[in-house]
PDB file of N, CA, C and O in Angstrom, chain B, residues numbered from 101:
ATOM      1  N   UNK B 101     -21.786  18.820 -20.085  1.00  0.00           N
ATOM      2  CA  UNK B 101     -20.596  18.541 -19.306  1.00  0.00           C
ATOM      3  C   UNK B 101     -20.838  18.967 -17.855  1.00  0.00           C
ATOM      4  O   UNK B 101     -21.326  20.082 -17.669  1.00  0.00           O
ATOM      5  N   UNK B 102     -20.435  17.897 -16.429  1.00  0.00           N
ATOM      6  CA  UNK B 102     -20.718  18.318 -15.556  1.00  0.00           C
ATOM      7  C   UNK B 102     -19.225  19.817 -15.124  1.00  0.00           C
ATOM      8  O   UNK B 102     -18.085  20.060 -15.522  1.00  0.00           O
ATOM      9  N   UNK B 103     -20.229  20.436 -14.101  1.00  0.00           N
ATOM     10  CA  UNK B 103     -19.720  21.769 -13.920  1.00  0.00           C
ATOM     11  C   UNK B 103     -18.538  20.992 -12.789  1.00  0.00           C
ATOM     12  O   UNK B 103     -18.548  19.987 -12.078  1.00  0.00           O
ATOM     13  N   UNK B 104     -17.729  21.907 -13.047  1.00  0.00           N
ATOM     14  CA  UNK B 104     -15.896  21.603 -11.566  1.00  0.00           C
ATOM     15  C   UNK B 104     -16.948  22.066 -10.481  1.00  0.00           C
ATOM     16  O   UNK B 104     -18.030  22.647 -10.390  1.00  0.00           O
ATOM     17  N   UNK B 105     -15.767  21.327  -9.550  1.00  0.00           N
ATOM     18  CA  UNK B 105     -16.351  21.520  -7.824  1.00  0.00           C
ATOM     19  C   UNK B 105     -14.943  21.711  -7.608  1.00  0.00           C
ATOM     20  O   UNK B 105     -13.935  21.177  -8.070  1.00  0.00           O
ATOM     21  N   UNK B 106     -15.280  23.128  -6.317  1.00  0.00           N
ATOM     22  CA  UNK B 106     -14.049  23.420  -5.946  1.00  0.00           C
ATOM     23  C   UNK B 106     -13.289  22.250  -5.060  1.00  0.00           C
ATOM     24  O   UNK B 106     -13.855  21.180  -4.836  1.00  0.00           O
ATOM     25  N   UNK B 107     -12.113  22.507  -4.631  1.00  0.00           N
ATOM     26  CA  UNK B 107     -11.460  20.901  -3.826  1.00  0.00           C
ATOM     27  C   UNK B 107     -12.054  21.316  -2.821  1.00  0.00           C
ATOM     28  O   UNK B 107     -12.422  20.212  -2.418  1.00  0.00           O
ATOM     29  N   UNK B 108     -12.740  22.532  -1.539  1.00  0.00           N
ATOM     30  CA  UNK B 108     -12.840  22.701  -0.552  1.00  0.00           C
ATOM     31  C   UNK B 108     -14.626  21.920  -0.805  1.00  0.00           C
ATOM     32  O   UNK B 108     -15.119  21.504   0.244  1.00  0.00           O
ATOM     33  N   UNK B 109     -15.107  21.825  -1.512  1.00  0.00           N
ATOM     34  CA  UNK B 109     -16.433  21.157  -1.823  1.00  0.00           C
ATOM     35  C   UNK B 109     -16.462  19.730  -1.986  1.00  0.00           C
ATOM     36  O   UNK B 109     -17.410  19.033  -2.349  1.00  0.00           O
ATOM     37  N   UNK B 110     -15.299  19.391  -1.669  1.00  0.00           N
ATOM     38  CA  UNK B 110     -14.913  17.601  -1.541  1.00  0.00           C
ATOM     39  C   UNK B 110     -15.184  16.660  -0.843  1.00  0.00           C
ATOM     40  O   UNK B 110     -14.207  16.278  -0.199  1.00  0.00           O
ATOM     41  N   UNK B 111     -15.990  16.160  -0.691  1.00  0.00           N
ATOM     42  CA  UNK B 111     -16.096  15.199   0.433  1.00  0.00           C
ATOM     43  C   UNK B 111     -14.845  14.226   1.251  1.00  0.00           C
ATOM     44  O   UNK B 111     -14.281  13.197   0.878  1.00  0.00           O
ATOM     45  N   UNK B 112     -14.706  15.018   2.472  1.00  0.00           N
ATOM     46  CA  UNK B 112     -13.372  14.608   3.191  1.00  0.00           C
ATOM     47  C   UNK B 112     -13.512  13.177   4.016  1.00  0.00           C
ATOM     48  O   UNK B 112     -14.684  12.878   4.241  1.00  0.00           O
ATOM     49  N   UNK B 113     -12.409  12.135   4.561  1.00  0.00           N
ATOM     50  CA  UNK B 113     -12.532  11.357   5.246  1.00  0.00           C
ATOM     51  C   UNK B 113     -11.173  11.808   6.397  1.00  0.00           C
ATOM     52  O   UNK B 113     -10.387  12.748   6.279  1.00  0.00           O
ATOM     53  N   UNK B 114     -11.267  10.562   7.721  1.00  0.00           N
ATOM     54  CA  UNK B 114     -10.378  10.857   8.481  1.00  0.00           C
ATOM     55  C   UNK B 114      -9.275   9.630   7.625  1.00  0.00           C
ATOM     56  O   UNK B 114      -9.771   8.671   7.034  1.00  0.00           O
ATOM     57  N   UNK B 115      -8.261   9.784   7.665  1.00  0.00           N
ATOM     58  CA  UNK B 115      -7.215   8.110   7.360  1.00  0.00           C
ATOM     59  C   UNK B 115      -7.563   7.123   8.713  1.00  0.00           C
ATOM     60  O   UNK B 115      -7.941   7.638   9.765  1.00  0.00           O
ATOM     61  N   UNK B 116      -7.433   6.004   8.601  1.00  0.00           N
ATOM     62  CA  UNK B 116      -7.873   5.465  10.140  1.00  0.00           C
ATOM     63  C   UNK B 116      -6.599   5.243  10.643  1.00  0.00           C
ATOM     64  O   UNK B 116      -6.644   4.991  11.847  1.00  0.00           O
ATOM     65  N   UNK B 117      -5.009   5.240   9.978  1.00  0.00           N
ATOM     66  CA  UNK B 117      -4.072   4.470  10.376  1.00  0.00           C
ATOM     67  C   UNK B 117      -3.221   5.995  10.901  1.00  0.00           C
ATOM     68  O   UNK B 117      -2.400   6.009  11.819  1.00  0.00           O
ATOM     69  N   UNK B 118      -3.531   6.914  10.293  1.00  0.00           N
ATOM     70  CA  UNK B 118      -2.166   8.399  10.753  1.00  0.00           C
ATOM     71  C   UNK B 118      -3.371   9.608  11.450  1.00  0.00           C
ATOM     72  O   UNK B 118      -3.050  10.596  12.110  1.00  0.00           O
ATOM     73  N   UNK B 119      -5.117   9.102  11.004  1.00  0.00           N
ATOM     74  CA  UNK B 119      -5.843  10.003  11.292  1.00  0.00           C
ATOM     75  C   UNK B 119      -5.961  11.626  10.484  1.00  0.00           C
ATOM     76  O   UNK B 119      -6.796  12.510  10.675  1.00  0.00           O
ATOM     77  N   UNK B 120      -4.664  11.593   9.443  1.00  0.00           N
ATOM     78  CA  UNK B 120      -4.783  13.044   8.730  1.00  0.00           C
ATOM     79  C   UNK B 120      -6.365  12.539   7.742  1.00  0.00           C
ATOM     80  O   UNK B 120      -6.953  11.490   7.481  1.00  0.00           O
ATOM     81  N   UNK B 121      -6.542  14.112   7.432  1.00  0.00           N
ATOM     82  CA  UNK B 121      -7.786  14.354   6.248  1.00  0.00           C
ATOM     83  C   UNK B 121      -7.508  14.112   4.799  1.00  0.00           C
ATOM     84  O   UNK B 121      -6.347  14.252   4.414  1.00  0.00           O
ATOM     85  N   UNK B 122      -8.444  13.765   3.949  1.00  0.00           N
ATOM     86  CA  UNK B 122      -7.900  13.616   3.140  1.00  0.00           C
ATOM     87  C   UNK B 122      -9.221  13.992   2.067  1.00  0.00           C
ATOM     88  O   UNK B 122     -10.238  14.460   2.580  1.00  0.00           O
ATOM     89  N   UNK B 123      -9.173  13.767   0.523  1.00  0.00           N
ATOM     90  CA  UNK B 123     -10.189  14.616  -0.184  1.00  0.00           C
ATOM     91  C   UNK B 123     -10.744  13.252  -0.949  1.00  0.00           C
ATOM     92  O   UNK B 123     -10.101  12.203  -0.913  1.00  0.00           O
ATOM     93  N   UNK B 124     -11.915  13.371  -1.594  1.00  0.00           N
ATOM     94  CA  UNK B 124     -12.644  12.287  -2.017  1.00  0.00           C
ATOM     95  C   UNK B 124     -11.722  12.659  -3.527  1.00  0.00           C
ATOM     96  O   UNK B 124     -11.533  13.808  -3.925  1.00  0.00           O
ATOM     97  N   UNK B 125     -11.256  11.488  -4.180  1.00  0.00           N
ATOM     98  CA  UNK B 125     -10.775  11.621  -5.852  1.00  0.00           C
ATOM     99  C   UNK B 125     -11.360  10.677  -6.558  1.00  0.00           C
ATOM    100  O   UNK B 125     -11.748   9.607  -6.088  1.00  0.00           O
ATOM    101  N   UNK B 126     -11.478  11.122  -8.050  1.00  0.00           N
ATOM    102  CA  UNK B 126     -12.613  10.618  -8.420  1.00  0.00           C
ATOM    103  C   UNK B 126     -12.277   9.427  -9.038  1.00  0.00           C
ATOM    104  O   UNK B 126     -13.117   8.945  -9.797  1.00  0.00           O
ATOM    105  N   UNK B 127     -10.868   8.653  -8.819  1.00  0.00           N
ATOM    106  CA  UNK B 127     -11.157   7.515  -9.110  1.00  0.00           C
ATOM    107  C   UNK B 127     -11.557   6.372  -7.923  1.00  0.00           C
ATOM    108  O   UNK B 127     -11.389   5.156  -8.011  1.00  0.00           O
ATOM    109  N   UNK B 128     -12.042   7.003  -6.969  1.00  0.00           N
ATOM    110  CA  UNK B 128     -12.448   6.221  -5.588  1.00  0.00           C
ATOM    111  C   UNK B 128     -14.344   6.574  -6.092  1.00  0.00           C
ATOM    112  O   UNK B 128     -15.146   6.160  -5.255  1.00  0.00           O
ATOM    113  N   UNK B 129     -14.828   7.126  -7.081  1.00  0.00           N
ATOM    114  CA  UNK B 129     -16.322   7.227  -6.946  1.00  0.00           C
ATOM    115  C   UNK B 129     -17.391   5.760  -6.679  1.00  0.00           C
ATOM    116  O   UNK B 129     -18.546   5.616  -6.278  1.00  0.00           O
ATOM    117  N   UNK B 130     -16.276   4.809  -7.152  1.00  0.00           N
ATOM    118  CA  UNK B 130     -17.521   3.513  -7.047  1.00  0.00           C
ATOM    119  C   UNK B 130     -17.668   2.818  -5.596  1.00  0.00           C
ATOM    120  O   UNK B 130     -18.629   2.218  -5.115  1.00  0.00           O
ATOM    121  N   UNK B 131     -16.036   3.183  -4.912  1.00  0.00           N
ATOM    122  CA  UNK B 131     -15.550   2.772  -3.501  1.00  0.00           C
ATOM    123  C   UNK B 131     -15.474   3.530  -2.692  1.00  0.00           C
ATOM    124  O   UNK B 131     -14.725   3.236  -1.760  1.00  0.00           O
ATOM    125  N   UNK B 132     -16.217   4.895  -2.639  1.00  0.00           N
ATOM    126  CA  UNK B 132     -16.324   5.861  -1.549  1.00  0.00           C
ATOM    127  C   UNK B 132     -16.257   5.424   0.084  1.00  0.00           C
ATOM    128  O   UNK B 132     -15.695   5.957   1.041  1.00  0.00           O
ATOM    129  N   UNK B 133     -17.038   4.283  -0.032  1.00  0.00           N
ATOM    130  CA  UNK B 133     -17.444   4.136   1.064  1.00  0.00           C
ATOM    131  C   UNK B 133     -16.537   3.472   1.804  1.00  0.00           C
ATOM    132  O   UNK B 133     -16.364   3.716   2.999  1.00  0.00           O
ATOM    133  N   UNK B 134     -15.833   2.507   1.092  1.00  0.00           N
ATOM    134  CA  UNK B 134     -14.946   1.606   1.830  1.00  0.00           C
ATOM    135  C   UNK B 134     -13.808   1.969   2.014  1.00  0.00           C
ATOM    136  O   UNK B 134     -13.102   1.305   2.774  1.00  0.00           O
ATOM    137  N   UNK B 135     -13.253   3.224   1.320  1.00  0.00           N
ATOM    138  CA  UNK B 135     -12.032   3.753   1.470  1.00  0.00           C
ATOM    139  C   UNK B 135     -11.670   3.723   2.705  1.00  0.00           C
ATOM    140  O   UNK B 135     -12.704   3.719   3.375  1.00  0.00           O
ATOM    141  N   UNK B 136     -10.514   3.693   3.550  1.00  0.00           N
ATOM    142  CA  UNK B 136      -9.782   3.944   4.500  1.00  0.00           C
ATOM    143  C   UNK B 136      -8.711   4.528   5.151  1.00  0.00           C
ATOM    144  O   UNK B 136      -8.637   4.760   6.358  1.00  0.00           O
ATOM    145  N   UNK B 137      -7.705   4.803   4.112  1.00  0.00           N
ATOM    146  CA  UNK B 137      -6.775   5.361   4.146  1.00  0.00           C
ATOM    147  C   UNK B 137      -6.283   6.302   3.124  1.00  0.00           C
ATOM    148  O   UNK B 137      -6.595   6.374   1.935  1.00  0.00           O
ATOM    149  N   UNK B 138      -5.324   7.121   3.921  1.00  0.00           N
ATOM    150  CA  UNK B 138      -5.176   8.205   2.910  1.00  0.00           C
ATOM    151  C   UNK B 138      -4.189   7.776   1.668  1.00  0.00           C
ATOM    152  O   UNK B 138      -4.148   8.522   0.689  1.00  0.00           O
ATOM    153  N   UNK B 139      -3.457   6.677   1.696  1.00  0.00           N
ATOM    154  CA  UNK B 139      -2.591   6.644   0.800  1.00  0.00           C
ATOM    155  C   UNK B 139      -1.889   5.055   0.709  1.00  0.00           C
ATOM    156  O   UNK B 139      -2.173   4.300   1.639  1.00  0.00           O
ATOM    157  N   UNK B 140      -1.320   4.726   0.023  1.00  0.00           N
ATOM    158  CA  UNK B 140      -0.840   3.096   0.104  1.00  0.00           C
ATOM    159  C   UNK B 140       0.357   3.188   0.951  1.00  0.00           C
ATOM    160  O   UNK B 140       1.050   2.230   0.610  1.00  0.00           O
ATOM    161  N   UNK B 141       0.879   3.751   1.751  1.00  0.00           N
ATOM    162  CA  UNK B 141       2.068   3.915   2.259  1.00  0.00           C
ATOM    163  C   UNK B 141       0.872   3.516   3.499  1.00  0.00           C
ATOM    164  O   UNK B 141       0.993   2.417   4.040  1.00  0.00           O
ATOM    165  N   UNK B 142      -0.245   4.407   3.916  1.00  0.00           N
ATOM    166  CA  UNK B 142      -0.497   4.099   5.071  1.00  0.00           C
ATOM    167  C   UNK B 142      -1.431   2.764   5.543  1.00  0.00           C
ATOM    168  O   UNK B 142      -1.695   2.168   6.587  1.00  0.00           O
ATOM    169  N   UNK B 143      -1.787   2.673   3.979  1.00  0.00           N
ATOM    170  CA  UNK B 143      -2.474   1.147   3.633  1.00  0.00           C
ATOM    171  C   UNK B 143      -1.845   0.265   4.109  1.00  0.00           C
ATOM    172  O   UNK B 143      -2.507  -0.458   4.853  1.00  0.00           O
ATOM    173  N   UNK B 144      -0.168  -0.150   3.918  1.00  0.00           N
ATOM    174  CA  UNK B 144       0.959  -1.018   4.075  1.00  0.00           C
ATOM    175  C   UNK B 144       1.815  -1.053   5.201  1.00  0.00           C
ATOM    176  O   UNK B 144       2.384  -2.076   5.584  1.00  0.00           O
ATOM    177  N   UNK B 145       1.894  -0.112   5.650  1.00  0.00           N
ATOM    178  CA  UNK B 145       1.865  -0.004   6.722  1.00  0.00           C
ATOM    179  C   UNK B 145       1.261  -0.698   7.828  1.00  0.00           C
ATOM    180  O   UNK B 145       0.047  -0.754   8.022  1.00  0.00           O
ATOM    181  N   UNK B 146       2.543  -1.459   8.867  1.00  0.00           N
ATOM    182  CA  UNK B 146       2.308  -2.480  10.463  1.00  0.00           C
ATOM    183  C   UNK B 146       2.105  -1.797  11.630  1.00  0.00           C
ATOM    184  O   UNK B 146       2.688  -0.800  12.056  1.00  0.00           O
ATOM    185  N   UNK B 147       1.339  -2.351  12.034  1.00  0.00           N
ATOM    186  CA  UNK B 147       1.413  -2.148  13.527  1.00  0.00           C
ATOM    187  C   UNK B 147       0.359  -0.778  14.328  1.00  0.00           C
ATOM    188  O   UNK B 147      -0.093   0.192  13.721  1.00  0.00           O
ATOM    189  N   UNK B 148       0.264  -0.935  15.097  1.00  0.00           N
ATOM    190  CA  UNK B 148      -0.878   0.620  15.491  1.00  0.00           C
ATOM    191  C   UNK B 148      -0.824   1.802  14.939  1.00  0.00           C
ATOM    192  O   UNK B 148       0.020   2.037  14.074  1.00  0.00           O
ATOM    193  N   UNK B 149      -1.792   2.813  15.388  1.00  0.00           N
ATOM    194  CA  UNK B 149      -1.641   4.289  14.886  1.00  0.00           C
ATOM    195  C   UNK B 149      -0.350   4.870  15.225  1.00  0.00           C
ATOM    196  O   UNK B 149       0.219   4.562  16.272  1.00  0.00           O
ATOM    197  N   UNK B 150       0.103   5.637  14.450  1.00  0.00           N
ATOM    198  CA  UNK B 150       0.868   7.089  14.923  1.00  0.00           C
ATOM    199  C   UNK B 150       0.580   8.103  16.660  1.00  0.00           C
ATOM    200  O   UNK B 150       1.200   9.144  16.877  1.00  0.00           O
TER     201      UNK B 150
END
């Protein structure tokens, strides 16, 4: 069984649409890369940054 990783051992991104941080979860492991945002609110979200 793989060993826990603490959350501070997470691989972080910026959101591109509010700019907050956010933590890698592991149902994003196959789409790491393309992720963008921190959340579907900011996914759906119009119009420029914050």
């Amino acid at each position: 069984m793989a060993r826990m990783r603490k959350k501070a051992d997470l691989p972080q991104k910026l959101c591109t649409r509010c700019g907050r941080a956010f933590n890698w979860r592991r149902k994003w492991t196959a789409i790491w890369d393309d992720v963008r945002y921190c959340s579907d609110a900011c996914r759906t979200r119009k119009g420029a940054s914050s």
